[in-house]
C-alpha positions in Angstrom: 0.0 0.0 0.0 1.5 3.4 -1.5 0.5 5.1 1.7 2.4 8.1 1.0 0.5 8.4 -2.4 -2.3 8.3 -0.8 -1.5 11.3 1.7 -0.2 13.4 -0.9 -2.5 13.0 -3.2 -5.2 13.7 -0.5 -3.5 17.0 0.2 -4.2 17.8 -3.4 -7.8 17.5 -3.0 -7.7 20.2 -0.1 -6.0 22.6 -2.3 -8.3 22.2 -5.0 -10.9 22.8 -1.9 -9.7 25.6 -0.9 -10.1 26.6 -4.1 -13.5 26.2 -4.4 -14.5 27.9 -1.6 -13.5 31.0 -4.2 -17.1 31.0 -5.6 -18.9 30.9 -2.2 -16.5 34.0 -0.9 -16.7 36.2 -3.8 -20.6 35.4 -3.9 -20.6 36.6 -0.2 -18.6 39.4 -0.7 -21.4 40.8 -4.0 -24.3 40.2 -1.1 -22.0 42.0 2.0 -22.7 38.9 4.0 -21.4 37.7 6.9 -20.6 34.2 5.7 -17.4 35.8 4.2 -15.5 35.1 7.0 -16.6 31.5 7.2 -15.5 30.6 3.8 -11.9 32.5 4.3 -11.5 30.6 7.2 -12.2 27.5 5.3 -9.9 28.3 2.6 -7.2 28.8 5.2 -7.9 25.4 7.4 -7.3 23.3 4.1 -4.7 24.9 2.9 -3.0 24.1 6.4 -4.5 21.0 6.4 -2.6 20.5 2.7 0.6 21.3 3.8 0.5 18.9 6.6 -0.3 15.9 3.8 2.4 17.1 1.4 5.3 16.7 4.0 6.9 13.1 3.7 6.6 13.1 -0.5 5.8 10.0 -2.0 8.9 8.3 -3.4 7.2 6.4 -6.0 4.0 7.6 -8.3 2.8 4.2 -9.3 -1.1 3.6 -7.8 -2.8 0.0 -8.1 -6.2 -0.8 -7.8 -6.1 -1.1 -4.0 -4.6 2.6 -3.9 -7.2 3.9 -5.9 -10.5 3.0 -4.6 -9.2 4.3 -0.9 -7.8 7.7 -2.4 -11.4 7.7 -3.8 -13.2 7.0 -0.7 -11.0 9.0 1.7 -11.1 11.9 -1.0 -15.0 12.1 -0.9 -15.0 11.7 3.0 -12.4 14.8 3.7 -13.9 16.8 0.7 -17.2 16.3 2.6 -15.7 16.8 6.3 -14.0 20.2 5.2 -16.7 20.9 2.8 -19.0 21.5 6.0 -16.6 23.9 8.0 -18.5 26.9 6.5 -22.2 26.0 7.6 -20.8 25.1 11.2 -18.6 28.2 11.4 -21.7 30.3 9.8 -24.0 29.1 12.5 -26.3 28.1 9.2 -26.2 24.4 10.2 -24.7 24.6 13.9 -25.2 20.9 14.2 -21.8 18.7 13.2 -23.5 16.0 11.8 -26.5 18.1 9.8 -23.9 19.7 8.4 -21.6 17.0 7.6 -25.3 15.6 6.1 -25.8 18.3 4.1 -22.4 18.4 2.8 -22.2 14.9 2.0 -25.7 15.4 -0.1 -24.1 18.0 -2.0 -21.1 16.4 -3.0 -22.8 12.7 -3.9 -25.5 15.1 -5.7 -28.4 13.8 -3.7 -30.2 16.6 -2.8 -31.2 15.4 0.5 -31.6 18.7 2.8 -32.0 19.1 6.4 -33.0 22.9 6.1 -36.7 23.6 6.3 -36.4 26.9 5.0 -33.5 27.8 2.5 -34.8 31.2 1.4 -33.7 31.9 5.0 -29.9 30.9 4.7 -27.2 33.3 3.3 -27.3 33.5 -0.9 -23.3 32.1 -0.5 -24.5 29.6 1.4 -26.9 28.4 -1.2 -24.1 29.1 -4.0 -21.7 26.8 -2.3 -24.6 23.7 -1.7 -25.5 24.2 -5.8 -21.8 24.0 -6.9 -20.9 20.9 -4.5 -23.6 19.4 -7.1 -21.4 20.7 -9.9 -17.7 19.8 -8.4 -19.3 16.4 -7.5 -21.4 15.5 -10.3 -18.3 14.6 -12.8 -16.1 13.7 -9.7 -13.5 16.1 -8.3 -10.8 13.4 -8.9 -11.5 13.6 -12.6 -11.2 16.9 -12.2 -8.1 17.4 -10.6 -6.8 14.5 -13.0 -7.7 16.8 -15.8 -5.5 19.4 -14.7 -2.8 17.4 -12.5 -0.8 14.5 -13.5 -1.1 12.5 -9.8 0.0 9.1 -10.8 1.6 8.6 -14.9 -0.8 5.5 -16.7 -1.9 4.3 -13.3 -4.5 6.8 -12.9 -7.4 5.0 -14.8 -7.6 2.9 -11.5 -8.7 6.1 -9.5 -11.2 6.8 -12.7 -12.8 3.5 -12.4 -13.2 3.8 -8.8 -15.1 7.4 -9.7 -16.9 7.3 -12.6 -20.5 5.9 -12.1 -21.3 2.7 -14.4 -20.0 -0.9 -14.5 -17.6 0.0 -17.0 -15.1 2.5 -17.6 -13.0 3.4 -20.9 -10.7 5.4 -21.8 -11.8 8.2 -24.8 -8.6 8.8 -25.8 -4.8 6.7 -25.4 -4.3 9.0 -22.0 -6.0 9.4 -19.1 -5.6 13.1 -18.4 -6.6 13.9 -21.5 -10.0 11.9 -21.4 -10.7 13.7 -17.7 -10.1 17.1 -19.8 -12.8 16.0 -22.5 -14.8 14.9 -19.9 -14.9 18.2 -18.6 -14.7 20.6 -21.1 -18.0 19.0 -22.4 -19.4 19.3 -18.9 -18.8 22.7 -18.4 -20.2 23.3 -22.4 -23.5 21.9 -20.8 -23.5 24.1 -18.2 -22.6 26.8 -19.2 -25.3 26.3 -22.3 -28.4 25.6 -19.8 -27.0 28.9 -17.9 -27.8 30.9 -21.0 -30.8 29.7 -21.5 -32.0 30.2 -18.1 -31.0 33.5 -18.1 -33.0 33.9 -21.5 -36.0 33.0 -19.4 -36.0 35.8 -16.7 -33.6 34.0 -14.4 -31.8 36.0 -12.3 -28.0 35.9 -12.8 -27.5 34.0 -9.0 -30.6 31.9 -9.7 -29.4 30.7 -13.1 -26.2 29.7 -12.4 -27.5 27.9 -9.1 -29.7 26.0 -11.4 -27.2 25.3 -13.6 -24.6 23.6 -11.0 -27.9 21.3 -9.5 -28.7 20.1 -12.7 -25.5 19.2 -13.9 -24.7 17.2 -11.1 -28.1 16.3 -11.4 -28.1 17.6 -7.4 -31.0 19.0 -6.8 -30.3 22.1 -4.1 -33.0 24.8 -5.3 -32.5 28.7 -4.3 -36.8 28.6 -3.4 -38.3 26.6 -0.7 -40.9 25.3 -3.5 -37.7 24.1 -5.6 -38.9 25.3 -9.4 -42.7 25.1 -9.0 -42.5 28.7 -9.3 -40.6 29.6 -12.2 -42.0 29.7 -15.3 -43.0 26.7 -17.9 -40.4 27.7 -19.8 -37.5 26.9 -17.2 -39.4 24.3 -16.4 -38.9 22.4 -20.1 -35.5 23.9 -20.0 -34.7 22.2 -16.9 -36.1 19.1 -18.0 -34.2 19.1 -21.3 -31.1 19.4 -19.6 -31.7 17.1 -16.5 -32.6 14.1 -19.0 -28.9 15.4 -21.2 -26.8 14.9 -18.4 -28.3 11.5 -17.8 -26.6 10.7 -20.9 -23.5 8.6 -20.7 -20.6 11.6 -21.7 -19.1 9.3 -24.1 -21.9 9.8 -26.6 -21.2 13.0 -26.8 -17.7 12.7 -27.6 -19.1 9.9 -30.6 -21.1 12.6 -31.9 -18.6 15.3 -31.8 -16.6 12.3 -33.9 -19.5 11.6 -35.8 -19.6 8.0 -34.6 -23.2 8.5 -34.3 -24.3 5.1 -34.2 -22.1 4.3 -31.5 -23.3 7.2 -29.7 -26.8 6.1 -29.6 -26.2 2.7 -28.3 -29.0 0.4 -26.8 -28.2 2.0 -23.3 -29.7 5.5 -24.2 -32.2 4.1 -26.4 -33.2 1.4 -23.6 -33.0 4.9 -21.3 -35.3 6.9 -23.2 -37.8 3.9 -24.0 -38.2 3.9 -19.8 -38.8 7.5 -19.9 -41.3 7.8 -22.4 -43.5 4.6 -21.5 -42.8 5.8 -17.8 -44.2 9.7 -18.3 -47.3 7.9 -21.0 -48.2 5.6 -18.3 -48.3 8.3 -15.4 -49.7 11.2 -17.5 -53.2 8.8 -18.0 -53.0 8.4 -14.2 -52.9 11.9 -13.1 -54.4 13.4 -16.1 -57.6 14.8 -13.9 -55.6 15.9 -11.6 -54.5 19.0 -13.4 -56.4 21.6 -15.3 -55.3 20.5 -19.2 -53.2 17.6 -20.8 -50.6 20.3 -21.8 -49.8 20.8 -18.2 -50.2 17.6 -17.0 -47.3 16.2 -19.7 -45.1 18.8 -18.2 -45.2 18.3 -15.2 -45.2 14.6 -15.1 -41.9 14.7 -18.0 -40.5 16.9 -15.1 -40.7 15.1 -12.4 -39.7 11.8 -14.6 -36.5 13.3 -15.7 -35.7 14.7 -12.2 -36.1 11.2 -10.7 -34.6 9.2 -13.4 -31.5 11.4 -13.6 -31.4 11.7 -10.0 -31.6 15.2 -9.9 -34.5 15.5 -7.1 -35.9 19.1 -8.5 -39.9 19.3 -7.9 -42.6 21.0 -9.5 -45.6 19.3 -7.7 -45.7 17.0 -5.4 -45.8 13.6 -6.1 -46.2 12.4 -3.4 -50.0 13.0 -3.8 -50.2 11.3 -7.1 -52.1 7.6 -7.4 -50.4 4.7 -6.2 -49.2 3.5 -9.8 -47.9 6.6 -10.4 -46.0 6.8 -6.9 -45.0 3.1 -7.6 -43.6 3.9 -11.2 -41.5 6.8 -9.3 -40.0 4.4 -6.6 -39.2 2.1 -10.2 -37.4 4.8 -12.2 -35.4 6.0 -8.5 -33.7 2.7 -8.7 -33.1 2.1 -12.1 -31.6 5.9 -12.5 -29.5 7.4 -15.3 -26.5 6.0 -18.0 -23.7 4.8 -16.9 -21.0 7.7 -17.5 -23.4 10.3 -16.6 -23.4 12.7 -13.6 -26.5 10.6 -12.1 -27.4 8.5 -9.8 -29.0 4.8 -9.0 -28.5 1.1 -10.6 -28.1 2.7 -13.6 -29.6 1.4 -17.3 -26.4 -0.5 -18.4 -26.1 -2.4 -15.3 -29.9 -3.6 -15.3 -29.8 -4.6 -19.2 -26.6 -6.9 -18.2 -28.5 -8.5 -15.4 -31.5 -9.2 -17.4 -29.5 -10.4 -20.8 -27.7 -12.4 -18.4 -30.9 -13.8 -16.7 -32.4 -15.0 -20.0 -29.2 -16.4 -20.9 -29.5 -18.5 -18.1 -32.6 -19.3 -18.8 -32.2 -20.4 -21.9 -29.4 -22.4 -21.0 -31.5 -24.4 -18.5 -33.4 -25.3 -21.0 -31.0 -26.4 -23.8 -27.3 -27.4 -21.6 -25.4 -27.5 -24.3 -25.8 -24.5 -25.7 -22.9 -21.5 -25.7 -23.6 -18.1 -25.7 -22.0 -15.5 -24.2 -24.6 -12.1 -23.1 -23.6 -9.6 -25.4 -25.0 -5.8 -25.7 -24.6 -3.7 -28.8 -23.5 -6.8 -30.7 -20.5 -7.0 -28.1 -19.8 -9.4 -26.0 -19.3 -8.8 -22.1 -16.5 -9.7 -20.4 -17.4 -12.1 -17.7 -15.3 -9.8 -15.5 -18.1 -7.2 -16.1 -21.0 -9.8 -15.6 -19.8 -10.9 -12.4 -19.0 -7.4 -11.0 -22.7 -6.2 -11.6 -23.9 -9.7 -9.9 -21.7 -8.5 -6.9 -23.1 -5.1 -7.0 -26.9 -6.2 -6.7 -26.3 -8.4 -4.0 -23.9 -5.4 -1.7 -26.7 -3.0 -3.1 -29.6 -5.0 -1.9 -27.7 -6.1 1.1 -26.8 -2.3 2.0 -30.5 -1.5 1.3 -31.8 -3.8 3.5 -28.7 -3.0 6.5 -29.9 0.5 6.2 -33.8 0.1 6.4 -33.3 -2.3 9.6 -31.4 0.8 11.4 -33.7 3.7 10.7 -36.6 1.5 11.6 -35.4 2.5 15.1 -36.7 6.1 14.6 -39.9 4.8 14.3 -41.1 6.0 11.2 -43.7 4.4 8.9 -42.3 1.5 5.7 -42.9 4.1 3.1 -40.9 6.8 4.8 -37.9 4.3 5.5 -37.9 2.6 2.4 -37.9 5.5 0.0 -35.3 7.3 2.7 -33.2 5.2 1.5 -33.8 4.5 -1.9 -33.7 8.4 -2.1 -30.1 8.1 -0.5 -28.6 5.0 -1.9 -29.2 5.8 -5.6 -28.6 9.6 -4.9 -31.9 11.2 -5.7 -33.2 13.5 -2.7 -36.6 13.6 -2.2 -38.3 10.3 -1.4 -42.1 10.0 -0.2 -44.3 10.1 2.8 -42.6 12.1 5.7 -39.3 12.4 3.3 -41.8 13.5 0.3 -41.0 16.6 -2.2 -42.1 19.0 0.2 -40.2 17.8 3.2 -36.9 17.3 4.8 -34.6 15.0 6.5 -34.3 17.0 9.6 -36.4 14.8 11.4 -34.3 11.3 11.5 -32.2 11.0 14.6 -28.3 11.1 14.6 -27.5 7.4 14.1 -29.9 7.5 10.8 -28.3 10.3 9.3 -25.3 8.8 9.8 -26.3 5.8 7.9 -28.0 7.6 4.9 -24.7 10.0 4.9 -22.7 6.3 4.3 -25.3 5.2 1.9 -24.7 8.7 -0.2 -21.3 8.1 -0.5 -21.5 4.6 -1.2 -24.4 5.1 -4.2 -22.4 8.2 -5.4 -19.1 5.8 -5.7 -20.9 3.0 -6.6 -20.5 1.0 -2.9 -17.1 -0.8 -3.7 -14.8 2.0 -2.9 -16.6 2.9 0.5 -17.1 -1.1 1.6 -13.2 -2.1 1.3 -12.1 0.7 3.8 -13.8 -2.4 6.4 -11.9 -4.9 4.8 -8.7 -5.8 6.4 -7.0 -6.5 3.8 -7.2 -3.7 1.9 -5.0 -1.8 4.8 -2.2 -4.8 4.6 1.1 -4.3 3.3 1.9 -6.8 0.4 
């Protein structure tokens, strides 16, 4: 174990925290808040904090597999430990643990909020919860790998252990330089749903607020009512973008190529198939419910695309919808977006896998002798990749079911618990009943919030990276 590595390259990520507290300050310092002071104090404790990693430098570069899913754990963890210095020091979210909650939410682009009132927080307060969405909805490692050579041709390990999907690939021969696509087509997005926000009467704060949450398909709104009060026009906006950056990023690079049949693989088509029977099936439902068809559709393609993506943004609240419709909800919040995107859950690719591999085994029941491998996009997958995604259902449900025994404690009701941590695990936000659209999570007890905060970080990197810091093993020298 490259334990050296490991502390220096965890120093990096303070730096590139302290960093980021740059947006927060400067938006404090256009409002004349108070909160200036919270975020230059911040800045300062990482930076200290940075020099304390960097002394002891690491005598060799090279990281393994091991080495890269703990930098990737431990780097979430302290981004999300430091990341909640300001709300403490603030006296916004006094409370270590909410705001070590809230923190964690923003960074694993959940959305989950203790705060029942955010039009009553400090405007750089809200502009530091929105970009936590945006540093954490690509991955900060990816960013600082775009930027920073940490570790020569070793790196991809740290990109695996990142990037959400069951695969990962490189775009391009180096590493760096696929993090630097990654991003620059990122902040394209962005910066593109930013304009177009602003086109609709947006303010400049609001917009680019927006524009972080639904990149990292987050969720943090600037209103207590989320965008229920914006116009129909941000309101399709929104939707448009939410359901692009559920999109793995590699098609876009394959269009950019003009690769476009490679671009459009069975993934996204699969994708958009569940969000158009999924939005048909619940616009019948609720159709009464509101005063035309026109309005019904876009409100129920809203609230589709914020819950597939994992974005958690609200223009109703669902929560009062039919029971099909509420049941077609709780299905799309665990199958969630492309693998490769900025969202959350089991995600499309994984699910098609299972199911090829399920009729596969099927079939072979029936006929023994037959071979076939379970192929997708006239490919076959590795059985490297098949087994992986077998493991991952059975930590995921495993996790789930860990998790729903724990918060049972509080004493909550089956719907509230179960969709707590649905919302959590697969990195949505809202979830139904007491933990609905219109609600918080202020009301679970310490030892709950503590195990949704593990269960965002472990749905954000996919649960691998977070269950081997238990394992012995991984801490053995070898």
């Amino acid at each position: 174990m490259n334990y050296r590595m490991i502390k220096y390259t965890l120093g990096w990520i303070l730096l590139f925290e302290a960093g980021f507290f740059v947006i927060p300050l400067i938006t404090a310092m256009i409002y004349s808040e108070k909160a200036v002071w919270s975020f230059a104090v911040s800045m300062l404790i990482c930076v200290a904090a940075a020099g304390l990693m960097f002394i002891g430098k690491p005598r060799s570069r090279v990281l393994y597999a091991r080495e890269g899913f703990v930098i990737v754990s431990l780097s979430w963890i302290f981004l999300s430990l430091f990341g909640s210095i300001p709300f403490m020091l603030s006296g916004t979210i006094p409370s270590f643990i909410d705001a070590l909650f809230e923190t964690v939410s923003g960074f694993t682009t959940t959305g989950a909020s203790i705060l029942s009132s955010v039009e009553d927080i400090p405007r750089s307060m809200l502009m530091w919860r929105s970009f936590t969405h945006w540093v954490g909805g690509m991955g900060v490692l990816v960013f600082i790998m775009a930027f920073l050579p940490l570790s020569g041709g070793q790196n991809m390990h740290i990109m695996k252990a990142e990037s959400p999907g069951p695969s990962v690939s490189k775009l391009v021969p180096r590493v760096r330089t696929t993090a630097l696509i990654l991003y620059v087509i990122y902040f394209v997005l962005t910066l593109l749903q930013f304009i177009l926000l602003l086109c609709g009467g947006m303010s400049v704060f609001e917009a680019l607020n927006t524009a972080f949450a639904t990149a990292g398909t987050g969720g943090f709104g600037v209103k207590n009512d989320s965008i229920a009060s914006f116009s129909p026009y941000i309101q399709i906006v929104v939707t448009v973008f939410m359901l692009l950056f559920s999109l793995n990023f590699s098609s876009y690079y394959l269009v950019l190529k003009g690769r476009f049949k490679d671009a459009f693989n069975s993934e996204i088509r699969t994708f958009m198939y569940i969000v158009v029977s999924a939005i048909v099936i619940i616009t019948l439902n609720v159709r009464n419910m509101f005063s035309s068809l026109g309005e019904a559709v876009r409100h129920v393609a809203f609230t589709v695309a914020s819950i597939i993506s994992t974005t958690g943004f609200a223009t109703v609240d669902f929560d009062l919808w039919p029971e099909l419709s509420r049941m077609i909800i709780l299905t799309v919040m665990c199958i969630g977006a492309c693998a490769g995107s900025t969202g959350g859950g089991i995600k499309v690719s994984r699910l098609m896998i299972l199911v090829k591999g399920m009729i596969s085994e099927i079939k072979t029941l029936l006929h023994p002798r037959r071979v076939k491998k379970v192929s997708v996009d006239s490919r076959p997958v590795d059985n490297d990749v098949i087994r992986s995604v077998n493991s991952y259902m059975v930590f995921y449900i495993l996790i789930f079911l860990v998790s729903m025994m724990i918060i049972t404690l509080d004493g909550h009701d089956l719907v509230t618990n179960f969709s707590s941590v649905a919302a959590t695990v697969n990195n949505i936000g809202p979830g139904l009943a007491l933990a609905g659209p219109t609600q918080n999570f202020s009301f679970f007890s310490p030892l709950s919030k503590l195990v949704l905060i593990f269960d965002m970080l472990a749905g954000r990197l996919e649960l691998f990276p977070m269950l081997l810091l238990f394992a012995p093993s991984t801490w053995r020298n070898k």
